[in-house]
N, C-alpha and C positions, 0 to 999 in steps of 0.2 A: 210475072208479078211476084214480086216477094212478100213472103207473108209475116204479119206486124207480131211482134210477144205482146201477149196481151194477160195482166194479172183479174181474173174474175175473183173478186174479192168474196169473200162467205155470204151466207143469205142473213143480217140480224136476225133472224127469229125464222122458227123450224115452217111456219106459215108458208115462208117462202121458198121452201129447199124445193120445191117441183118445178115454180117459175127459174127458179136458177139453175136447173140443170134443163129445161128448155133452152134458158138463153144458152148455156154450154151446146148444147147440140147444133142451135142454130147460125153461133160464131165457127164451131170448127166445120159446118158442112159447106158453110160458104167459101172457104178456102183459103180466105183471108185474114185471119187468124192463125197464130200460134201460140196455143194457149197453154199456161204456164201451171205444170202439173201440182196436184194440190197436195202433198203433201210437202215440196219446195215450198209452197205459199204459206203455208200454214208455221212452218219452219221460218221462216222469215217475219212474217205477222209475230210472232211470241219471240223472236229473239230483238225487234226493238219495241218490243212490248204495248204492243195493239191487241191481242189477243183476238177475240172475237168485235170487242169493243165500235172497229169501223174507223176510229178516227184518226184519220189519214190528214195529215198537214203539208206544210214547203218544207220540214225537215226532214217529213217519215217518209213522202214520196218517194226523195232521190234514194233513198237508204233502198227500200222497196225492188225500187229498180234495179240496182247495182248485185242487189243478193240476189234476184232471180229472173235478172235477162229484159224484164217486162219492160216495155216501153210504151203501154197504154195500162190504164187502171179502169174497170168497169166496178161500178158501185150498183146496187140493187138494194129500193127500199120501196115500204108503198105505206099510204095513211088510209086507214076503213077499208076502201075499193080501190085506191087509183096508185096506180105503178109508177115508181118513179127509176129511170134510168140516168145515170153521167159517165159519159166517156171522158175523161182526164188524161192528157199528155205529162206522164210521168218528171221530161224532163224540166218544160217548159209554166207544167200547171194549169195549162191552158185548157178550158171545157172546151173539146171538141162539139160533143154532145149532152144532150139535154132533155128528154124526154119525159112524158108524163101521159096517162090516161086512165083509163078504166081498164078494172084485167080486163075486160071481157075486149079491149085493144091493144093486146102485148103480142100479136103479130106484127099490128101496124108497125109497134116502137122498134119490137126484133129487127125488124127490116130495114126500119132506118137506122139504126145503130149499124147494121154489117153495114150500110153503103158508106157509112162515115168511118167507118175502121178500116175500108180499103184505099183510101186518100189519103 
């Protein structure tokens, strides 16, 4: 099985730096990932000028991609309690995934995120 580059985009707000580096752990241990080192990412995010900001389009994607290999984008945000995850196909735009819950179910979401990242 070959494994997918996949861009883990920053956490909007530092609230979130712990769920995001769970999800980090639990894309690269499932094996099905290859996850696209963060200071590329970040290097790439401020050279077409995203910064931290998130806001990923149909123009910044393919840019995204091309500067650092990725060929999936995982986004992480959550509102009060509830986690939202999307998996985005860099080339095509297309949400692969779509997830949402309460932290207290970002196993559940983790889990279905890898099974849709190895497809």
């Amino acid at each position: 099985m070959q494994k997918i580059p996949v861009l883990l985009l920053p956490a909007p707000n530092p609230g979130l730096e712990a769920t995001r580096s769970e999800l980090q752990t639990n894309l690269f241990q499932s094996g099905k990932a290859d996850l696209i080192d963060r200071d590329r990412m970040e290097s790439a995010l401020s050279e077409v000028s995203l910064g931290k900001s998130g806001l990923i389009d149909s123009k910044t994607a393919p840019q995204l991609g091309k500067m650092t290999g990725a060929k999936k984008l995982v986004s992480l945000t959550d509102d009060e309690k509830r986690l939202h995850i999307v998996l985005t196909d860099i080339e095509t735009l297309r949400v692969e995934y779509d997830g949402s819950g309460l932290s207290s179910e970002k196993n559940r979401i983790f889990g279905e995120l890898v099974q849709v990242v190895g497809h």
